[in-house]
Short mmCIF file of the C-alpha atoms (twelve columns), coordinates in Angstrom:
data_MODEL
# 
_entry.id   MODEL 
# 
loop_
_atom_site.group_PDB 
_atom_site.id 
_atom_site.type_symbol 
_atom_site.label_atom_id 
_atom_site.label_alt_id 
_atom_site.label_comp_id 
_atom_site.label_asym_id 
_atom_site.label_seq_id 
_atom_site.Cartn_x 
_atom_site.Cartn_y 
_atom_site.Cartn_z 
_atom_site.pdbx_PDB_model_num 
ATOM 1   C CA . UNK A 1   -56.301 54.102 -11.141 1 
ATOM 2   C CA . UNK A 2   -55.419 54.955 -7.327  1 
ATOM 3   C CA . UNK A 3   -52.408 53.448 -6.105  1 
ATOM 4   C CA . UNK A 4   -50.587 53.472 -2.861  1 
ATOM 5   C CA . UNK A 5   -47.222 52.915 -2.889  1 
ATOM 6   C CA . UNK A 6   -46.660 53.051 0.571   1 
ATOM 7   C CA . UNK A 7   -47.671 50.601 2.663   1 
ATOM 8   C CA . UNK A 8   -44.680 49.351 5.399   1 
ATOM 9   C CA . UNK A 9   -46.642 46.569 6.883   1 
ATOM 10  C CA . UNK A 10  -44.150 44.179 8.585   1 
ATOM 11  C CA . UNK A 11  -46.499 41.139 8.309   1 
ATOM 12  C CA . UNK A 12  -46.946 40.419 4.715   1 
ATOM 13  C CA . UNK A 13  -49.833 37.917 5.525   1 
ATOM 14  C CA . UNK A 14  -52.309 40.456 6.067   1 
ATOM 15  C CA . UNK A 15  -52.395 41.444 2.195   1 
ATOM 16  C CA . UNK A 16  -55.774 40.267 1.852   1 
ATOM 17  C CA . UNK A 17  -57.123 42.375 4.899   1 
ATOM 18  C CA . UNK A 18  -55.452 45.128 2.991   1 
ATOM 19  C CA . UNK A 19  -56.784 44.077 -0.533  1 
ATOM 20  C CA . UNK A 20  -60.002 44.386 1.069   1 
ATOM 21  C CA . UNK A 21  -59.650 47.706 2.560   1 
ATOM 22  C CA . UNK A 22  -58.181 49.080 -0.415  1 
ATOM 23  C CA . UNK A 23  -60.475 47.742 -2.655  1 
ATOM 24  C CA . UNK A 24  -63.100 49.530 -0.203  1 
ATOM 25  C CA . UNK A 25  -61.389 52.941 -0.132  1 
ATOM 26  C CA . UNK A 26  -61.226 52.954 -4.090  1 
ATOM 27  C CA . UNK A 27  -57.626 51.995 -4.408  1 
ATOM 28  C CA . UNK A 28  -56.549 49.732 -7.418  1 
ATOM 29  C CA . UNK A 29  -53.215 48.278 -6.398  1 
ATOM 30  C CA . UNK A 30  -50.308 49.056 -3.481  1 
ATOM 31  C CA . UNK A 31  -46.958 48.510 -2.716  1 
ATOM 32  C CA . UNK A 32  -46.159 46.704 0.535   1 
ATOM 33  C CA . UNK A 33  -43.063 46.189 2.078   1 
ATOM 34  C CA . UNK A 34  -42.156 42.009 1.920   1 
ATOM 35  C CA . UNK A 35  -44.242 40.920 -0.934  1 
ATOM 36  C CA . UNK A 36  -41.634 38.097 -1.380  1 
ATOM 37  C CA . UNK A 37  -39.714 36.548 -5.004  1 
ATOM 38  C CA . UNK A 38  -41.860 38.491 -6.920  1 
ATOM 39  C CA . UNK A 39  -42.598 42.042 -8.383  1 
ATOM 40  C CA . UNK A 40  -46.361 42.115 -8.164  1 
ATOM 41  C CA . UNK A 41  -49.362 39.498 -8.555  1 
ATOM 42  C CA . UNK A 42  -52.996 39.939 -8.935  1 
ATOM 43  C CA . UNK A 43  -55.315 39.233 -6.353  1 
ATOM 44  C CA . UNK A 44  -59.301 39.200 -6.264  1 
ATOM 45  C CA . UNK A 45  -61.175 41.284 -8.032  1 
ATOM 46  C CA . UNK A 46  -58.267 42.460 -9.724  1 
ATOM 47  C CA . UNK A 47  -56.271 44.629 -6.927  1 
ATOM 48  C CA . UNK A 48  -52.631 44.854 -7.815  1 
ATOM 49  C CA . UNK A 49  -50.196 44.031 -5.053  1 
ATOM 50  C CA . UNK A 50  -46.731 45.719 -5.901  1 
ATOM 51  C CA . UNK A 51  -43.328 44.788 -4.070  1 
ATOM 52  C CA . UNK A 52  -41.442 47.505 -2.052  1 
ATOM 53  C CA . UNK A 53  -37.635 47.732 -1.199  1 
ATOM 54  C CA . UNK A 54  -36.454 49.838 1.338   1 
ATOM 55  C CA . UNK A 55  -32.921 50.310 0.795   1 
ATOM 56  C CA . UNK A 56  -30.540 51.104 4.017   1 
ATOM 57  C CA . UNK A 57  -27.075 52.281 4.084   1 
ATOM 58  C CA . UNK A 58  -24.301 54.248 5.323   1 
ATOM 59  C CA . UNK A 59  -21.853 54.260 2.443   1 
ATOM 60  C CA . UNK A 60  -23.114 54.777 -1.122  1 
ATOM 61  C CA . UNK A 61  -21.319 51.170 -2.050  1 
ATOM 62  C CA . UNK A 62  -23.626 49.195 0.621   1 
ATOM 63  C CA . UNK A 63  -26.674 50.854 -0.981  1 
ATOM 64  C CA . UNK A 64  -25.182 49.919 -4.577  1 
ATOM 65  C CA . UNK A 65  -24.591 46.828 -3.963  1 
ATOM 66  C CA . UNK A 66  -28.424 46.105 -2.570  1 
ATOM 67  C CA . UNK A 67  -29.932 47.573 -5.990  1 
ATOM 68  C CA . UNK A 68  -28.106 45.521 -8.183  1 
ATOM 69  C CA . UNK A 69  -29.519 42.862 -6.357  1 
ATOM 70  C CA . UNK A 70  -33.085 43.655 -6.115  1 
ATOM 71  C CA . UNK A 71  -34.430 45.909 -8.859  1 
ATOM 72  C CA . UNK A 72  -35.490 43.630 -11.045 1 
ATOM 73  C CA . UNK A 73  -37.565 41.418 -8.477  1 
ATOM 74  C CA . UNK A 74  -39.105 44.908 -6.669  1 
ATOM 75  C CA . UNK A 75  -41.312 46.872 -8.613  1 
ATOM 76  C CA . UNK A 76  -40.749 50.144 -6.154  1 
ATOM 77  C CA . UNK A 77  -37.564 50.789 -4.749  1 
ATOM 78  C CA . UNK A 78  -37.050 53.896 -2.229  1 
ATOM 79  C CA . UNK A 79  -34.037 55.246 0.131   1 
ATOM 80  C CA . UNK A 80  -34.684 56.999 3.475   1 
ATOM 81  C CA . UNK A 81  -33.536 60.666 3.140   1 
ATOM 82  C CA . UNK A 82  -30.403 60.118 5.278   1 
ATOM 83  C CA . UNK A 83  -26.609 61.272 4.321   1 
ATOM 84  C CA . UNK A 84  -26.053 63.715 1.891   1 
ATOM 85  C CA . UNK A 85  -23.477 61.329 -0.156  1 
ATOM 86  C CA . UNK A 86  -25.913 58.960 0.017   1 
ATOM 87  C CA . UNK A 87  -29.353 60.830 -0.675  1 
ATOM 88  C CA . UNK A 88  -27.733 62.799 -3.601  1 
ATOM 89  C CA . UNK A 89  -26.405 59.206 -5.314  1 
ATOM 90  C CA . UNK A 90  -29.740 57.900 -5.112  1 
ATOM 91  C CA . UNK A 91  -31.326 60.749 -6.415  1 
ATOM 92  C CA . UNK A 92  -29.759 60.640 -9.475  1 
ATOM 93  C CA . UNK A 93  -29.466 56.956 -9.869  1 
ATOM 94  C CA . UNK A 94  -32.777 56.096 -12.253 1 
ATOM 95  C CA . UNK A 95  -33.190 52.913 -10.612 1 
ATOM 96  C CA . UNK A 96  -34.849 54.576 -7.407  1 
ATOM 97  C CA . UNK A 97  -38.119 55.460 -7.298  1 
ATOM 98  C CA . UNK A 98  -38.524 57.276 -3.942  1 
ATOM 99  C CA . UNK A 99  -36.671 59.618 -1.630  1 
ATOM 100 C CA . UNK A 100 -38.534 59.262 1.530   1 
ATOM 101 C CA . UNK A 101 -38.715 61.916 4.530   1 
ATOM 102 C CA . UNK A 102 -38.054 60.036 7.705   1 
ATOM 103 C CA . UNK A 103 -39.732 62.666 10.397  1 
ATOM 104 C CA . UNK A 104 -37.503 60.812 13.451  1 
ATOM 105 C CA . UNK A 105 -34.272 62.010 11.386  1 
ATOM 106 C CA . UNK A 106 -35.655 65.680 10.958  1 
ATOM 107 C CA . UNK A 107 -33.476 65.593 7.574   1 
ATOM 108 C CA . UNK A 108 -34.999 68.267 5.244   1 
ATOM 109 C CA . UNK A 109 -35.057 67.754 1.697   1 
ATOM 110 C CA . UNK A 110 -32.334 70.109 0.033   1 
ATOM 111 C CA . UNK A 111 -32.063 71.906 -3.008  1 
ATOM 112 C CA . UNK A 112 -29.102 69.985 -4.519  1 
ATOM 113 C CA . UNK A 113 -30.909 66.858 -3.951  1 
ATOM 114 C CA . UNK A 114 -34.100 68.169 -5.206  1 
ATOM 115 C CA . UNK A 115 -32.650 69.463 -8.590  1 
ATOM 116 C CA . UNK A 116 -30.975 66.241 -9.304  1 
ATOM 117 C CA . UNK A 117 -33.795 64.034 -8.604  1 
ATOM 118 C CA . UNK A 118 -36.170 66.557 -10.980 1 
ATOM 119 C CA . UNK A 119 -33.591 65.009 -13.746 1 
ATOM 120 C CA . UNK A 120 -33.966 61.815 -12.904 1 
ATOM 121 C CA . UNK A 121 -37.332 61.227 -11.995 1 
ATOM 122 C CA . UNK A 122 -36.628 60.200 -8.332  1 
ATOM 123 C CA . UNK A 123 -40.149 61.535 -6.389  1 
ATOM 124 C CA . UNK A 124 -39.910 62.536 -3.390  1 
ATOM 125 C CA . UNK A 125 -42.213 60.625 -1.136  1 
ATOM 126 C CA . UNK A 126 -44.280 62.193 1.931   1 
ATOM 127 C CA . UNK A 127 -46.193 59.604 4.490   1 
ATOM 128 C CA . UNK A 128 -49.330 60.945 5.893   1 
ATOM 129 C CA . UNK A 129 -49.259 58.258 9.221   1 
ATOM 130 C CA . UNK A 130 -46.673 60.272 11.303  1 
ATOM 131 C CA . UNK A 131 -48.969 63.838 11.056  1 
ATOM 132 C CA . UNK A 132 -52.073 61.519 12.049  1 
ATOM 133 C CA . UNK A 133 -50.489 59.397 15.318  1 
ATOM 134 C CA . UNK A 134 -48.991 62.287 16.180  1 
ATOM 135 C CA . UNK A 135 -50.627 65.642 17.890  1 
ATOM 136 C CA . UNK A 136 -49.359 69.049 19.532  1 
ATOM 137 C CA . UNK A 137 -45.652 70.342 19.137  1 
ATOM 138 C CA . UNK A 138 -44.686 66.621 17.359  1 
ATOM 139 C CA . UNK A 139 -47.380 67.411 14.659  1 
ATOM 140 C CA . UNK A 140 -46.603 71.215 14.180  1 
ATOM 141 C CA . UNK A 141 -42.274 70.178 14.053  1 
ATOM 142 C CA . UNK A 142 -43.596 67.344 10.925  1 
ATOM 143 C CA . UNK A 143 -45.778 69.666 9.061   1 
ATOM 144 C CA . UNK A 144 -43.108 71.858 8.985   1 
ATOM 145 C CA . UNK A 145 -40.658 69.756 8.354   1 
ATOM 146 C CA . UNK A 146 -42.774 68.564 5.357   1 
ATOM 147 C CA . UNK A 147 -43.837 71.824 3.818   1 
ATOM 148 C CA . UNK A 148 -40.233 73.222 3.516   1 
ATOM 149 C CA . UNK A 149 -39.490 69.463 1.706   1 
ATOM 150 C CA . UNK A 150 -42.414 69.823 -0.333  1 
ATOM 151 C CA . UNK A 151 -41.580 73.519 -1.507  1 
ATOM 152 C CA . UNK A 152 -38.188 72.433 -2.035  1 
ATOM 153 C CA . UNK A 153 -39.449 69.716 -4.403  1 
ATOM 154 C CA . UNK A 154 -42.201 71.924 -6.470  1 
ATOM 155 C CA . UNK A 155 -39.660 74.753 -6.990  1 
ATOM 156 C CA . UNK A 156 -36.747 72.399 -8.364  1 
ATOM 157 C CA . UNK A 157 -39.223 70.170 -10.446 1 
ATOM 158 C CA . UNK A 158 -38.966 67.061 -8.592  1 
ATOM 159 C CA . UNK A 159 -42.654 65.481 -8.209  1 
ATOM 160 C CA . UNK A 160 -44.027 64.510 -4.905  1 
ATOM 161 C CA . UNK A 161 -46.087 61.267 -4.321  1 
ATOM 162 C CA . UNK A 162 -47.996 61.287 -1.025  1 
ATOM 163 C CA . UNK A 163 -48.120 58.074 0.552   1 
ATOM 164 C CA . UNK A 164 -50.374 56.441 3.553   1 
ATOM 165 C CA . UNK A 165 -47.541 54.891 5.222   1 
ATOM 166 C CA . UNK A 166 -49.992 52.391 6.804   1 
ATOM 167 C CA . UNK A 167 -48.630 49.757 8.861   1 
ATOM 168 C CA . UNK A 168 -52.141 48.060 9.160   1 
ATOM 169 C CA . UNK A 169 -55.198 47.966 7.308   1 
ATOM 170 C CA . UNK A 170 -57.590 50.643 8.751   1 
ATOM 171 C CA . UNK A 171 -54.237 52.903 8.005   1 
ATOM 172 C CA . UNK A 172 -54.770 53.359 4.429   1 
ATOM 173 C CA . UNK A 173 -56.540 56.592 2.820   1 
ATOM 174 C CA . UNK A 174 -58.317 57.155 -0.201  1 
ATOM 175 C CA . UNK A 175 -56.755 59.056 -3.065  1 
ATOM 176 C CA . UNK A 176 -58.913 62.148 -1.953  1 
ATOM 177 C CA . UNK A 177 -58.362 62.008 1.322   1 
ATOM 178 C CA . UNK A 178 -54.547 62.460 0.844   1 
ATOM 179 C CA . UNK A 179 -54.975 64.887 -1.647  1 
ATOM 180 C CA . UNK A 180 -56.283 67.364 1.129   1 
ATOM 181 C CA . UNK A 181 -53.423 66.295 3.091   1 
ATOM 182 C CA . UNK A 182 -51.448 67.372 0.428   1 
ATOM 183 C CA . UNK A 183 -53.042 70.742 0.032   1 
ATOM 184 C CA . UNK A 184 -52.291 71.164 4.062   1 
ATOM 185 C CA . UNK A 185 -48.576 70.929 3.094   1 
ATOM 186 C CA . UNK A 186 -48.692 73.973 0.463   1 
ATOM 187 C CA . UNK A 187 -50.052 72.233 -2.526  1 
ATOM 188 C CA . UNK A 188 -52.856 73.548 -4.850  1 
ATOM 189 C CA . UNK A 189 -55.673 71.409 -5.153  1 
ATOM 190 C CA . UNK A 190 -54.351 70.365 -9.014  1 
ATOM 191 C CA . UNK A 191 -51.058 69.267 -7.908  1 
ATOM 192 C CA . UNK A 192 -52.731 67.314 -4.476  1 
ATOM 193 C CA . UNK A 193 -54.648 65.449 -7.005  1 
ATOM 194 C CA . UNK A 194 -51.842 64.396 -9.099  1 
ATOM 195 C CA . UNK A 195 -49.324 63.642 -6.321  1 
ATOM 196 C CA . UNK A 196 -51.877 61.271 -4.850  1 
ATOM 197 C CA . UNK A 197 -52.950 59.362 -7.425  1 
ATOM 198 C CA . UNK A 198 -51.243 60.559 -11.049 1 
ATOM 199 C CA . UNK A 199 -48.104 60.373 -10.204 1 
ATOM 200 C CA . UNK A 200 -47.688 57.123 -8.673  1 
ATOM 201 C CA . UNK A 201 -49.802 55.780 -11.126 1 
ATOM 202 C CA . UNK A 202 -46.670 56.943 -13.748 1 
ATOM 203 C CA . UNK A 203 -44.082 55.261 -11.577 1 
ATOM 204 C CA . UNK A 204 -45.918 51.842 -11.983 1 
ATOM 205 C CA . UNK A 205 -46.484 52.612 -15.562 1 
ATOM 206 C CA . UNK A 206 -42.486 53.232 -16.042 1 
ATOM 207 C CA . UNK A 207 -41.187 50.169 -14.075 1 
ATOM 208 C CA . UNK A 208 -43.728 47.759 -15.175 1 
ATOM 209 C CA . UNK A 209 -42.101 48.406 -18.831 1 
ATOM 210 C CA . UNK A 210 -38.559 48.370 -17.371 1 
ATOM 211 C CA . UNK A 211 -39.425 44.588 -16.464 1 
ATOM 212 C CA . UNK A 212 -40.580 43.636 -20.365 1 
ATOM 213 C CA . UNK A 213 -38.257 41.231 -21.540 1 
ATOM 214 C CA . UNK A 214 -36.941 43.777 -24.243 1 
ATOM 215 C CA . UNK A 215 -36.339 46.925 -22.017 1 
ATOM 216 C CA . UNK A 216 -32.971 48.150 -22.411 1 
ATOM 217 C CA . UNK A 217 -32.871 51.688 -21.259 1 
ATOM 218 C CA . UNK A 218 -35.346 54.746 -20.893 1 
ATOM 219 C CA . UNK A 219 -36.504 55.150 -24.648 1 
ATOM 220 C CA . UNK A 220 -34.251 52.041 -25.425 1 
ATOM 221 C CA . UNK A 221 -36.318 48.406 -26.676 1 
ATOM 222 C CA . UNK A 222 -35.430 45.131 -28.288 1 
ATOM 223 C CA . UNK A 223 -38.323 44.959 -31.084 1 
ATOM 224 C CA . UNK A 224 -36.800 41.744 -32.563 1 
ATOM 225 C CA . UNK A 225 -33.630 39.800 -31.820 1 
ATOM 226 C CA . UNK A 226 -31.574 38.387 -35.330 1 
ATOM 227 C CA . UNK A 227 -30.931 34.805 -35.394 1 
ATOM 228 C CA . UNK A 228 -26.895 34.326 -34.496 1 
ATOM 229 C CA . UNK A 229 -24.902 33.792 -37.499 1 
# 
């Protein structure tokens, strides 16, 4: 199982060209930003189509106030790496998934942040489109903006999910080829493999239990309700 859970496509009518490619490119599901009322649905041949939130927000209450709203009807939910305040609530708060690196910001992943996500089990999420449209100096400032990220992530214990960031179909990449773009960002060929495909694979595993009926918390489940007296 090979997901993507980064596709930002602002036109959520083209899922089916991007079913197709996926399916194509040995992917079994995605997450696309738009997927409307609904947390994921089968299409053909069985390719899973997951929702995506992208949560914006100066003040830690605006953010707030957007989760409460939408986690239950958005099966991945991520926040730009923006404000400290902000980036370190979110990366403790269980209900995100992903802290993404926005290259245009040049904010580098710290420490703090790192070792607080690593608790609870906010990924940090790296995009592969900005290192392929871009070339020259703008490549070499991204790649080095997303080593140092990823180094900061491995050495706290926070996992890293790599991510196509396609905005159109022929964007997306196979599981393997991300994997070596993970390996050109300091990873060893183990870890490539897992942040491409294993560990996103776990963060659909996790949520799609948080949205059972009888989830409660992490570890938490309603096995059988008594009748009311």
């Amino acid at each position: 199982m090979s997901v993507d859970l980064g596709v930002l496509a602002s036109d959520a009518t083209e899922i089916d060209s991007f079913s197709a490619m996926a399916s194509k490119l040995g992917l079994t599901g995605f997450a696309i930003v738009g997927l409307p009322n609904e947390p994921f649905k089968t299409l053909a041949e069985g390719m899973m189509v997951y929702s995506r939130v992208i949560l914006h927000g100066k003040s830690i209450n605006s953010v707030r106030k957007q989760i409460d709203q939408i986690r239950r009807k958005s099966m991945i939910v991520s926040v730009p790496l923006k404000s400290i305040e902000v980036t370190n609530w979110a990366a403790e708060d269980k209900r995100i998934d992903l802290l993404t690196i926005d290259p245009s910001l040049e904010n580098r992943l710290r420490d703090t942040t790192a070792r607080l996500a690593s608790i609870s089990n906010t990924s940090l999420e790296i995009q592969i489109a900005p290192l392929l449209k871009l070339s020259g100096l703008n490549r070499s400032k991204i790649l080095k903006l997303y080593r140092e990220s990823v180094t900061t992530a491995m050495d706290a214990g926070m996992d890293v999910v790599l991510t196509s960031g396609a905005i159109h179909p022929m964007g997306l990449r196979s599981s393997v080829a991300m994997a070596h773009i993970g390996i050109l960002l300091g990873m060893d060929r183990s870890y490539a493999d897992r942040a491409a495909s294993d560990f996103p694979k776990s963060i659909i595993e996790r949520n799609m239990k948080k949205l059972q009926p009888g989830f409660v918390n992490s570890g938490v489940e309603i096995i059988h309700k008594g009748e009311e007296q």
